[in-house]
C-alpha positions in Angstrom: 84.5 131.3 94.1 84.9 127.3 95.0 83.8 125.7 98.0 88.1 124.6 98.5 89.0 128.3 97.7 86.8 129.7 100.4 88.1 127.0 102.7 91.5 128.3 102.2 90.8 131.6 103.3 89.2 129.8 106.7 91.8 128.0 107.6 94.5 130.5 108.9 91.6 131.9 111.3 91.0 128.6 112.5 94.5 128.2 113.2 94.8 131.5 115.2 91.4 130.7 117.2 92.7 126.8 117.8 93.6 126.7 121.3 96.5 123.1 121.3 96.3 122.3 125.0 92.4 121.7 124.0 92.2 119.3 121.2 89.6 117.3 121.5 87.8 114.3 118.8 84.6 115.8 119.6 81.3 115.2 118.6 82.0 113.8 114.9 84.6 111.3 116.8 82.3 110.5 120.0 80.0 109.3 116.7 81.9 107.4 115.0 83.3 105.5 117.7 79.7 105.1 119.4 78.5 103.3 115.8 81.6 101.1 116.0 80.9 100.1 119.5 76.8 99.6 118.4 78.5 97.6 115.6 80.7 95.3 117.8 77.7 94.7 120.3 75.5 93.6 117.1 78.3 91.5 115.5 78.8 89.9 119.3 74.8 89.1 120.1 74.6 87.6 116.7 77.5 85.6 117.1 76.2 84.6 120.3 72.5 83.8 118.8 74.5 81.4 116.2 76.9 79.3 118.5 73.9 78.5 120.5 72.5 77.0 117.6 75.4 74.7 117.3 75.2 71.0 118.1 78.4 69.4 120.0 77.2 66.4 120.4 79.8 64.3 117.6 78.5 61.2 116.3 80.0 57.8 117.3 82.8 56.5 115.0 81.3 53.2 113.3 84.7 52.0 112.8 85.4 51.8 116.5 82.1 49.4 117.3 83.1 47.4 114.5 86.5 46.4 116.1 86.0 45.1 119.7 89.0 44.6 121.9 89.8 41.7 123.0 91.3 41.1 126.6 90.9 44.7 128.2 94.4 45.5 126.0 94.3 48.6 123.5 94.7 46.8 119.9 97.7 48.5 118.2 97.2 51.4 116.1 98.2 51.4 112.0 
């Protein structure tokens, strides 16, 4: 007899047993949604670790040196 044969035969005692007001994920769903919440912390202090490694600071435009203005006026963009 197969593994999905024998399953077949469970299934309509399950069904009389299942109680629907008490449906619950349990522990096979408290599991997987504790690993996606471990995952999402892990993704979140690495992401963390890395934009603290980031440097903000932009360099100055050489252009904008090169061009002083002349009489406290903004010269004219092109």
């Amino acid at each position: 007899m197969y593994a999905t044969q024998a399953l077949t035969h469970l299934v309509p005692l399950a069904a009389e047993e299942l109680d629907k007001n008490k449906v619950t994920p349990g522990v096979l769903g408290f599991l997987v949604f504790a690993a996606l919440a471990v995952g999402v912390w892990a993704l979140m202090k690495s992401m963390n670790r890395h934009m603290g490694r980031v440097n903000f600071e932009e360099a100055p435009d050489p252009d904008a040196a090169a061009e002083p203005v002349a009489g406290g006026a903004a010269a004219p963009r092109k």
